[in-house]
C-alpha positions as CSV (number, residue, x, y, z in Angstrom):
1,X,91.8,114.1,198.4
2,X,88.2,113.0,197.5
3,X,87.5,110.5,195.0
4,X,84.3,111.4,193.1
5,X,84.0,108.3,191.2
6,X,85.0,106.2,194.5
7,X,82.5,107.7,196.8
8,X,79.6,107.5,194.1
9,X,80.1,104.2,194.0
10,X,79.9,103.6,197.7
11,X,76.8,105.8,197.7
12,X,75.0,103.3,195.4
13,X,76.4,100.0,197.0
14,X,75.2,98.5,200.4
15,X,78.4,99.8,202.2
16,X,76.8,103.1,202.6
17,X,74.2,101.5,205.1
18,X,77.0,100.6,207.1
19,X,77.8,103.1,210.4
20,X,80.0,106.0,209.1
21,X,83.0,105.2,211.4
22,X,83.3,101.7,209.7
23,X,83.1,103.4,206.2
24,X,85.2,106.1,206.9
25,X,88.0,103.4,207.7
26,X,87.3,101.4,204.7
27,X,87.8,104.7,202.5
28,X,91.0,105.4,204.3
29,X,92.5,102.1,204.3
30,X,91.1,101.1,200.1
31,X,93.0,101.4,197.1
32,X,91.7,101.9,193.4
33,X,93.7,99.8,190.8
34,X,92.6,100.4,187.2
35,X,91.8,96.7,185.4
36,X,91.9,96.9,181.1
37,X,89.4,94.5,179.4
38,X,90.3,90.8,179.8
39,X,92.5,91.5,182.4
40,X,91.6,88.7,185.3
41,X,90.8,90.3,189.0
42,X,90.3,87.0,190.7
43,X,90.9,83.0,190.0
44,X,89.4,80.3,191.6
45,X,90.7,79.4,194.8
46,X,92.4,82.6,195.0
47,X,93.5,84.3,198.6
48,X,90.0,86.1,199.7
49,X,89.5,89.8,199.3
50,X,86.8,92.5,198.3
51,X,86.6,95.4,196.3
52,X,84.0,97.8,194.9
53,X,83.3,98.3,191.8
54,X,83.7,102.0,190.6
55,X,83.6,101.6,186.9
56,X,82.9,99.2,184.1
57,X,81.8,96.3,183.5
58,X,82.8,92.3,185.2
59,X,81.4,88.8,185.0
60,X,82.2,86.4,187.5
61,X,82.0,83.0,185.6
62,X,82.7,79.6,186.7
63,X,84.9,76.7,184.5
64,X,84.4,73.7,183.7
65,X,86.9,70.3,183.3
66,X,86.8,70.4,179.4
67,X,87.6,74.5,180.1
68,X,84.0,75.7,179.0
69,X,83.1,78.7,181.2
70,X,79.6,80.0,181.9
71,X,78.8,83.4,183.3
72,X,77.0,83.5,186.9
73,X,77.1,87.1,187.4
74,X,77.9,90.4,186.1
75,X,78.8,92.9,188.6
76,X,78.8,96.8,187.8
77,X,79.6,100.1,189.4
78,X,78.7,99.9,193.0
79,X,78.3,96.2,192.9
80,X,80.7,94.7,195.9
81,X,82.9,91.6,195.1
82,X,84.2,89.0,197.3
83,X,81.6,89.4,200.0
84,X,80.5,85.6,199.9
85,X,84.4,84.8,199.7
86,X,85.0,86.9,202.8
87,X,82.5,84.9,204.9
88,X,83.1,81.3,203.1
89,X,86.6,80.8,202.2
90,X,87.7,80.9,198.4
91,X,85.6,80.4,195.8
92,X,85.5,78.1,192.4
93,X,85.1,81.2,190.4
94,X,87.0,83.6,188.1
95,X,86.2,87.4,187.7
96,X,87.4,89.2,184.5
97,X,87.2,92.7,183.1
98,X,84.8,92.8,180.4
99,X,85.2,96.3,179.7
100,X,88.4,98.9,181.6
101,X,87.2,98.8,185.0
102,X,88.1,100.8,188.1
103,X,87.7,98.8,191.3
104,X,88.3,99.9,194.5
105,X,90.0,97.4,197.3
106,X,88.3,96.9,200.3
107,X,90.0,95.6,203.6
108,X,88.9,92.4,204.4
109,X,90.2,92.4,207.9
110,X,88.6,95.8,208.3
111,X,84.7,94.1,207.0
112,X,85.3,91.3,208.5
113,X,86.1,92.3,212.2
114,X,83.6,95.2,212.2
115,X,81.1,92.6,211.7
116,X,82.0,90.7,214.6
117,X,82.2,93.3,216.7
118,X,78.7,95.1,215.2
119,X,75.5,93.5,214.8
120,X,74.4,96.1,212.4
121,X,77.9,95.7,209.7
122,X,76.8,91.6,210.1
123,X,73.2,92.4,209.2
124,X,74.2,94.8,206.3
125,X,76.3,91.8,205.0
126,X,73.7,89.5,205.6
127,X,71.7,91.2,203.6
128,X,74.2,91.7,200.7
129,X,74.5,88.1,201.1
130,X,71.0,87.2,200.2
131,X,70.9,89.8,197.4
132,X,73.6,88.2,195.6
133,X,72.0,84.8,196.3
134,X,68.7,85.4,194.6
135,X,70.9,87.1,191.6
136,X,72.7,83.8,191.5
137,X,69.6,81.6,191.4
138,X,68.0,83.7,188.8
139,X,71.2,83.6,186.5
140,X,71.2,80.0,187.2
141,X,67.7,79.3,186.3
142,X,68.8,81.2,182.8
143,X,71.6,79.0,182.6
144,X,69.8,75.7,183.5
145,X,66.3,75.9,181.6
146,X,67.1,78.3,178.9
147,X,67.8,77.3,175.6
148,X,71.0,79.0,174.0
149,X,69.1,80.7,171.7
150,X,67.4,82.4,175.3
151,X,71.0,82.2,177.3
152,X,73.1,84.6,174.2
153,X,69.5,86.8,173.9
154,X,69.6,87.7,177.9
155,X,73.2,88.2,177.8
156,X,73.5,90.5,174.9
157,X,70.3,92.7,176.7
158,X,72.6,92.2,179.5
159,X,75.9,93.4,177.8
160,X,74.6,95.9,176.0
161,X,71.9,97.8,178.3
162,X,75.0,98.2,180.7
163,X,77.6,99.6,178.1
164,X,74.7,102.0,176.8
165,X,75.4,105.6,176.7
166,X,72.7,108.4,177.3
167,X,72.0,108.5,174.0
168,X,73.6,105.5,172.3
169,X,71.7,102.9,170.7
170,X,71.9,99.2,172.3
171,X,74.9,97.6,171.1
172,X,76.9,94.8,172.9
173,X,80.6,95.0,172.4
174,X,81.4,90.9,172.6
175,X,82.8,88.4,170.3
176,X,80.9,84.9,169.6
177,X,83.9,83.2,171.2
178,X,83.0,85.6,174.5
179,X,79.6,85.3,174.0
180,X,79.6,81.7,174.0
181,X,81.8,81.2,176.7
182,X,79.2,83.4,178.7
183,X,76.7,81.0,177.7
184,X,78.3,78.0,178.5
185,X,78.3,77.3,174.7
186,X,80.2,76.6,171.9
187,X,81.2,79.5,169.2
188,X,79.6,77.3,166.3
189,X,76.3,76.8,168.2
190,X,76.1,80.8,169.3
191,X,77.1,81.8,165.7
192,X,74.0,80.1,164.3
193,X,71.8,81.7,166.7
194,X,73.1,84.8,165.6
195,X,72.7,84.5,162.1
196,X,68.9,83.3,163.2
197,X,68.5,87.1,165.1
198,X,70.5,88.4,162.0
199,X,68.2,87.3,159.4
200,X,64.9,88.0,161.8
201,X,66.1,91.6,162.1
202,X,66.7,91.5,165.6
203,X,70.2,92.4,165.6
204,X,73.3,93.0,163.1
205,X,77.1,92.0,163.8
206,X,80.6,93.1,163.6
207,X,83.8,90.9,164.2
208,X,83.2,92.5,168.0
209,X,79.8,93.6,168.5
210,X,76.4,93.2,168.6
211,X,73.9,95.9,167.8
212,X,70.4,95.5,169.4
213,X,68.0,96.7,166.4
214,X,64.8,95.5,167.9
215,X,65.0,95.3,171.7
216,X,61.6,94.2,172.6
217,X,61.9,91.0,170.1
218,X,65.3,90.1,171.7
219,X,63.3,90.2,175.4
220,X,60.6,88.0,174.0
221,X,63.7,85.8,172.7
222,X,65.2,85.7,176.3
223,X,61.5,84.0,178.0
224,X,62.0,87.2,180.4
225,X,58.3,87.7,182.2
C-alpha cells in the first residue's frame, strides 16, 4: 500500500527526476523508520547510507575536539541525506532529529549502481551534489563571517520558519544550550544575545522556545541580503 507522506516527499526531492524504473525500485526496496527529537540518525564515520526525509526537521552538524558542535545544514521533508556519503565514503558529521522525524531509507546499492549503469541517475546526483554544495558554502560563510549575534538570528528564522504552522506565529522550539551548539557557541554568550533581542523587542523566551515578535528586525540582525 501507498504511502502518501512517502511519495510526497519523493515528489518534492530530486529523486523524482530520476527514470521511473529506478524510482519504482527504490520505493520497493525503502523503509520508513520513525526518529523522536534528539534521537541521532547518523555519527561520523558511520557505515554510508541514504534516506529521504518525509517529515520534520534534522541538522547535520559537525564536532569539534573540545566537543563544540556547529550546524552545517538542516535538511527537511524531501531533502535527501547521505548523497555526498554515498559517492565519498563516510563523513565527519552527525545528523540528529531536531523535531520527530519520519525518514525514509534508500538503498544505496540500488543509487549507486543505477548511476553507473545510467548517465542520466549520475547527472541527477551530480546535480544534487552541487545543490548541497552551494547550501554548505552559504551556511559556512554564516558560520565563518557572522558574528553570533548574526549566527543564533539566522538560525532561529531558520528553526522557526520551518516548524511554522499555516497559521501559527513564528516561534523556534530550541533551548540556548541547542541553540548554541547550532552556532558553534557557548550557552553564556547565546544567552546574552538573547536577552539583547529580548529587551529590543525582537523576540521573547521560554525555558524551550523562542518566539519571533518582529521578523523583519531579526533578518536585518542575521546581515541576510
Amino acid at each position: 500500500m501507498a504511502d502518501p507522506e512517502v511519495e510526497e516527499a519523493f515528489s518534492h526531492s530530486f529523486l523524482a527526476r530520476l527514470p521511473s524504473e529506478v524510482v519504482r525500485t527504490l520505493r520497493a526496496e525503502g523503509e520508513r523508520t520513525e526518529n523522536p527529537p534528539g534521537t541521532t540518525i547518523y555519527t561520523a564515520g558511520a557505515e554510508p547510507h541514504a534516506a529521504l526525509v518525509v517529515r520534520g526537521l534534522l541538522r547535520v552538524y559537525m564536532t569539534s575536539a573540545e566537543g563544540r558542535q556547529v550546524t552545517v545544514r538542516y535538511a527537511r521533508p524531501g531533502d535527501v541525506l547521505g548523497i555526498a556519503v554515498l559517492v565519498g565514503g563516510p563523513a565527519d558529521v552527525g545528523v540528529q532529529a531536531v523535531r520527530a522525524s519520519a525518514l525514509f531509507r534508500i538503498s544505496a546499492r540500488t543509487l549507486t549502481a543505477a548511476a553507473h549503469r545510467d548517465p542520466r541517475v549520475a547527472w541527477a546526483l551530480a546535480e544534487e551534489l552541487n545543490r548541497r554544495l552551494y547550501g554548505t558554502l552559504e551556511q559556512i560563510a554564516v558560520n565563518a563571517f557572522g558574528s553570533v549575534r548574526q549566527r543564533v538570528a539566522v538560525h532561529l528564522l531558520d528553526l522557526a520558519s520551518s516548524q511554522q504552522g499555516a497559521r501559527d506565529c513564528l516561534v523556534a522550539r530550541v533551548t540556548q544550550q541547542e541553540l548554541a551548539d547550532a552556532v558553534g557557541s557557548v550557552r553564556e554568550v547565546v544567552a546574552r544575545v538573547l536577552r539583547d533581542f529580548r529587551q529590543a523587542g525582537v523576540v521573547t523566551t521560554a525555558a524551550d522556545a523562542v518566539v519571533i515578535v518582529d521578523a523583519a528586525r531579526l533578518y536585518a540582525e542575521s546581515g541576510r541580503s
